[in-house]
C-alpha positions in Angstrom: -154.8 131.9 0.0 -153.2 128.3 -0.2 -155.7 125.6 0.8 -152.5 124.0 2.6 -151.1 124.0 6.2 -147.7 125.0 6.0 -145.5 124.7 9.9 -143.9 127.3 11.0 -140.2 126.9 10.3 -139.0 126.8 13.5 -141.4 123.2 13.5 -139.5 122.6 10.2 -136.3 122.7 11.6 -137.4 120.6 14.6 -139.1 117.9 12.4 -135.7 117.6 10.2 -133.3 117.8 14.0 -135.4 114.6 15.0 -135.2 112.3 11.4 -131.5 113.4 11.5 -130.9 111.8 14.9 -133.1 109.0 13.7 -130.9 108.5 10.5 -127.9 108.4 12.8 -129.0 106.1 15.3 -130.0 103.9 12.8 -126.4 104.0 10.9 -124.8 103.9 14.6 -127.5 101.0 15.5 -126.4 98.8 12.0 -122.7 99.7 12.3 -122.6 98.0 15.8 -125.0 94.9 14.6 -122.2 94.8 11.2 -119.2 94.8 13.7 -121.3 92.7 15.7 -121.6 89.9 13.0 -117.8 90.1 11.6 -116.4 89.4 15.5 -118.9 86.5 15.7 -117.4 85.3 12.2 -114.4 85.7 12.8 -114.2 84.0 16.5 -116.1 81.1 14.5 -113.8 80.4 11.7 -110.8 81.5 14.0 -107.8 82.3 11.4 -104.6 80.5 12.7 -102.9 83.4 14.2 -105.7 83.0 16.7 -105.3 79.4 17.5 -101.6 79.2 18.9 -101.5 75.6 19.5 -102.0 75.1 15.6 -98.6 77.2 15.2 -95.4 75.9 13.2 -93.4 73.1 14.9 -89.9 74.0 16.1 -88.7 70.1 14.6 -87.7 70.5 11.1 -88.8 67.9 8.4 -90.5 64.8 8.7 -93.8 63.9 7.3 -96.1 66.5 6.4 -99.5 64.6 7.3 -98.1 63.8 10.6 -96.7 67.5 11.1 -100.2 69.0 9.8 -101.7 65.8 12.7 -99.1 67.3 15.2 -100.2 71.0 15.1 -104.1 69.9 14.9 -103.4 67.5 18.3 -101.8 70.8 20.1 -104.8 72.8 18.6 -107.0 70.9 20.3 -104.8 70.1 24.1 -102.4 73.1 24.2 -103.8 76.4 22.7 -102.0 78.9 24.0 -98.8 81.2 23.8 -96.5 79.1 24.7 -97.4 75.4 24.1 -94.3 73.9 25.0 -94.2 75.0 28.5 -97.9 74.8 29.3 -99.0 72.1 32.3 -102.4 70.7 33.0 -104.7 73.9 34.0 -102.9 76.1 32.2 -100.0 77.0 34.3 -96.3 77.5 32.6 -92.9 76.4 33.6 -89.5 77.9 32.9 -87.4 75.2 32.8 -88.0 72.2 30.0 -84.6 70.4 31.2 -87.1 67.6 31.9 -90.8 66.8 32.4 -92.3 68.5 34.9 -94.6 66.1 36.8 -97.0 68.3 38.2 -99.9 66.5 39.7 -102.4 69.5 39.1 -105.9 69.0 40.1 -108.6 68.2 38.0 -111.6 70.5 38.8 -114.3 69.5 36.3 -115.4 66.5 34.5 -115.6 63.1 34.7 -112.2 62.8 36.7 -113.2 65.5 38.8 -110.9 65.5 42.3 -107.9 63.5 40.5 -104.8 65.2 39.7 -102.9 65.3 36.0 -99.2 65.4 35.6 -99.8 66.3 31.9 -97.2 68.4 30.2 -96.2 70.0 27.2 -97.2 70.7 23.8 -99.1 67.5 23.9 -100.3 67.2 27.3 -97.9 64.1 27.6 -98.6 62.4 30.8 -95.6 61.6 33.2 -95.5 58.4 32.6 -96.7 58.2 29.0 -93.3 60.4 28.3 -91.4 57.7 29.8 -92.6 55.3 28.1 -92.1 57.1 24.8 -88.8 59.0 25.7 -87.4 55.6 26.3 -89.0 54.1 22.5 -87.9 57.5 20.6 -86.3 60.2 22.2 -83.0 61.0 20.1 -80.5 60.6 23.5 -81.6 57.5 24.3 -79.1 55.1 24.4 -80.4 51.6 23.7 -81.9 51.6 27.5 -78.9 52.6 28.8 -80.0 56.1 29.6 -83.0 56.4 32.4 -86.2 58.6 30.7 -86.9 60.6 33.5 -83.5 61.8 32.7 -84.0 62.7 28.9 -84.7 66.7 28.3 -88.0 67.9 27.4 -87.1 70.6 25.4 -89.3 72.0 22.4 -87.6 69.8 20.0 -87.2 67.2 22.0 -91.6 66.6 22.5 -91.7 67.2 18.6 -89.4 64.4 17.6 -90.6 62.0 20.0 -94.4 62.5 19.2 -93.5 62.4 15.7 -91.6 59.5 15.6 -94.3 57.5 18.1 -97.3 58.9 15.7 -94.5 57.7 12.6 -94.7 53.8 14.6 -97.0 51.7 13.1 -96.0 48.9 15.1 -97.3 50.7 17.8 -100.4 51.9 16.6 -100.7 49.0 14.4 -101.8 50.8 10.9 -99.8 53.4 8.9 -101.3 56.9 10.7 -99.5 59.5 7.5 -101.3 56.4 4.7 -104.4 56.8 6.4 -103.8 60.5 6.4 -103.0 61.1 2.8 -106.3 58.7 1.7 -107.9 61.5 3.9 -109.1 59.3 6.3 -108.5 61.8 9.1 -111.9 60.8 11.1 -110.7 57.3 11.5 -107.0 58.7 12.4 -108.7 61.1 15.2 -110.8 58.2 16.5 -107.8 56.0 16.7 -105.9 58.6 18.7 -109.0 59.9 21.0 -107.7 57.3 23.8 -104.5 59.0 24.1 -105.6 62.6 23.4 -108.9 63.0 24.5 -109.8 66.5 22.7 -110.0 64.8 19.4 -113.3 63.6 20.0 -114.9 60.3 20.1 -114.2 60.6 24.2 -115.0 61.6 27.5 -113.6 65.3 27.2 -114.4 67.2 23.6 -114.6 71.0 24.0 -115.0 73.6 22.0 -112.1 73.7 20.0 -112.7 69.9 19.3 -115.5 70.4 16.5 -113.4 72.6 14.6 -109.9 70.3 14.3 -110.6 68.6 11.1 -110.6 72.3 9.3 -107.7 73.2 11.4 -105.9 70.0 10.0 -106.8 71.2 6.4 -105.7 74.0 6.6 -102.2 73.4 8.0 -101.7 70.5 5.9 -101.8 72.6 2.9 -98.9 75.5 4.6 -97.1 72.0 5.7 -97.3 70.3 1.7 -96.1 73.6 0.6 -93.2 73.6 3.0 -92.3 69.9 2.5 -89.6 69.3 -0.2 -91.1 68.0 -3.5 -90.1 64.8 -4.7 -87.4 64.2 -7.5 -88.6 63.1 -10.9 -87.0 60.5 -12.2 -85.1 62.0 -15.3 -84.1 64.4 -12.3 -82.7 61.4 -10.4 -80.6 59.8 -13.5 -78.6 63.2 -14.2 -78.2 63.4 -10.1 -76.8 60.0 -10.4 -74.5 60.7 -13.5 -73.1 64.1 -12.0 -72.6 62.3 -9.0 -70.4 59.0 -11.0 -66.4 60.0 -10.6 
């Protein structure tokens, strides 16, 4: 007779039913936890196809540094589907024949119970787009034409933000040199006053921690897009074929 206990088999079976359903929970329990930890890293590092404000520009050309500066600004003030249309709070309007001053409240923060007529891809205030339509909007006519009667269609906000970020006059120090020494700390400081999202203000959120990555990386899709320069061997035979 064996000196050993063995279970009935019935017991057997029972004993290998319950590490089964232990094994599966377990693989269930680690599954969840592995999903769990790929969402989280993925809402962290956010690809770009998640961050809509940081998408293309409808403006062609122009420099690359201040396209890449352009996308990362709109990143941080207009993420969503439909940047050009978006007014303070998140509303959208149809029609971008002209600004849409919209005094919309302000419910948190430090101007609590004001109102914002912000607008647009870059949250351009009413009269802030006045002042710049009437500097750089492409159918102005010397003064001749009143702002508040210049269009603010798509391309119209990108040309005019571009060409006010382009003013150095303005801003009194070359924002794209700055930006290719890859000094983009002191470019987001400089422009925290008018875009208050970049940091260095009174309203950073979450987004505003993660524009200098954003910035990288659409800096390197915009240097790729950008037209390389001409060598100059290629620009002597461009100016012989051009010679009658």
């Amino acid at each position: 007779m064996s000196r050993f206990h063995v279970p009935p088999p019935h017991r057997l079976g029972h004993r290998r039913h319950i590490a089964d359903r232990w094994m599966r929970l377990t693989g269930l329990v680690l599954a969840l936890s592995l999903a769990g930890m790929m969402l989280a890293l993925v809402w962290w590092w956010r690809p770009l196809f998640l961050i809509p404000g940081a998408d293309n520009l409808v403006m062609s050309g122009g420099d690359p540094h201040l396209r890449a500066l352009m996308r990362t600004i709109s990143a941080g003030e207009s993420n969503v589907g439909r940047p050009y249309h978006v007014i303070y709070g998140g509303g959208l309007v149809d029609s971008l024949e002209r600004h849409p001053n919209r005094c919309e409240p302000i419910r948190g923060g430090p101007n609590r119970g004001r109102c914002s007529t912000a607008a647009g891809r870059y949250q351009l205030l009413y009269g802030t787009w006045l002042e710049v339509a009437q500097r750089y909007h492409p159918d102005r006519l010397d003064g001749q034409v009143d702002p508040a009667e210049l269009v603010f269609s798509e391309l119209a906000q990108d040309l005019v933000v571009h060409a006010w970020l382009a003013d150095s006059r303005f801003w009194r120090v070359e924002l794209a040199e700055l930006l290719r020494q890859d000094r983009l700390d002191e470019v987001l400081k400089r422009l925290s006053g008018t875009w208050t999202s970049l940091g260095y203000g009174i309203e950073s959120h979450a987004m505003t921690q993660r524009l200098p990555r954003i910035y990288h990386q659409v800096l390197e899709a915009e240097l790729r897009r950008a037209p390389r320069p001409m060598a100059e061997n290629d620009k002597g035979r461009a100016a012989e074929t051009a010679r009658p």
